[in-house]
C-alpha positions as CSV (number, residue, x, y, z in Angstrom):
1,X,0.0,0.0,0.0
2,X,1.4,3.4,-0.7
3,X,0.3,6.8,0.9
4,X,0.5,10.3,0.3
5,X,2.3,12.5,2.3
6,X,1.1,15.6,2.7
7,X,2.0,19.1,4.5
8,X,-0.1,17.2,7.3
9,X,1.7,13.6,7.2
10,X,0.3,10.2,6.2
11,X,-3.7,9.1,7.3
12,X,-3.5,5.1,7.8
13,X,-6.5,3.5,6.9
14,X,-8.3,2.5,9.8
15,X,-8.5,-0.8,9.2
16,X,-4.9,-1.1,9.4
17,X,-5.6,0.0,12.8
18,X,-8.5,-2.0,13.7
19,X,-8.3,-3.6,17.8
20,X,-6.4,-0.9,19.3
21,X,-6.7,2.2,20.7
22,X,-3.3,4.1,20.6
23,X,-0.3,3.4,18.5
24,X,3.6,4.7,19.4
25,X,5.3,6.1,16.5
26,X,8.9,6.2,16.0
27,X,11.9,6.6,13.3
28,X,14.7,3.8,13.7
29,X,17.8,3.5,10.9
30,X,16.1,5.2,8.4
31,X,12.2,3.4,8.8
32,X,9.2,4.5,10.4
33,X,7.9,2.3,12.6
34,X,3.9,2.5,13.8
35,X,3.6,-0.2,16.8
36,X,0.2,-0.8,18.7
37,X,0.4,-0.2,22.3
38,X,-1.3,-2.6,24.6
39,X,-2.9,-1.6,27.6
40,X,-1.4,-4.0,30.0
41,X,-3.5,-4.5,33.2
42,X,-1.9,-4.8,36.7
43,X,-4.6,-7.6,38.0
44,X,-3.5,-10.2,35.3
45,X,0.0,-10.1,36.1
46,X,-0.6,-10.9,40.1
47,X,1.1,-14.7,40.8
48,X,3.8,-14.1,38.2
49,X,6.2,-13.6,40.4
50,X,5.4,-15.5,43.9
51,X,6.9,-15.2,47.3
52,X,8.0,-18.8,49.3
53,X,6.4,-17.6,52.5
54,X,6.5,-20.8,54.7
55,X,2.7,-21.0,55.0
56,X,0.7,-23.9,52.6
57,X,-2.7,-22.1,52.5
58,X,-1.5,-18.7,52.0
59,X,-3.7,-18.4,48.8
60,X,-6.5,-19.9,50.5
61,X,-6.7,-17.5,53.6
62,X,-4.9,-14.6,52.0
63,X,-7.1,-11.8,54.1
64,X,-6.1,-13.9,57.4
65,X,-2.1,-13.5,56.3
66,X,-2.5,-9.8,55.5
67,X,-5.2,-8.1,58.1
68,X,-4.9,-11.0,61.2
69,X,-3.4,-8.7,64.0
70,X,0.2,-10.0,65.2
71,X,0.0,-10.8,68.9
């Protein structure tokens, strides 16, 4: 596909586009590169990273771990 560039820049089609929102745009070695950014959400990336804590039902009883009162 070629496009015109004008005094404004280049339009790309929207159905180039199609799925995502926002798109980072960015000049590397002589090309211009349009990549889709992806909204990455914090909730889905809980567990990738877990902690050895000594306890076996720590996943289980999570709110007694965090809120119990130490004594």
């Amino acid at each position: 596909m070629k496009l015109k560039v004008t005094t404004e820049g280049v339009i790309i089609p929207k159905a180039l586009l199609e799925g995502f929102d926002e798109v980072e745009v960015s000049k590397k070695n002589g090309f211009i590169l349009v990549i889709p950014t992806i909204k990455r959400d914090p909730i889905l990336e809980l567990g990738q990273h877990p902690v050895i804590c000594g306890v076996s039902d720590a996943s289980e009883n999570h709110d007694k771990y965090l809120y119990e009162t130490i004594s």
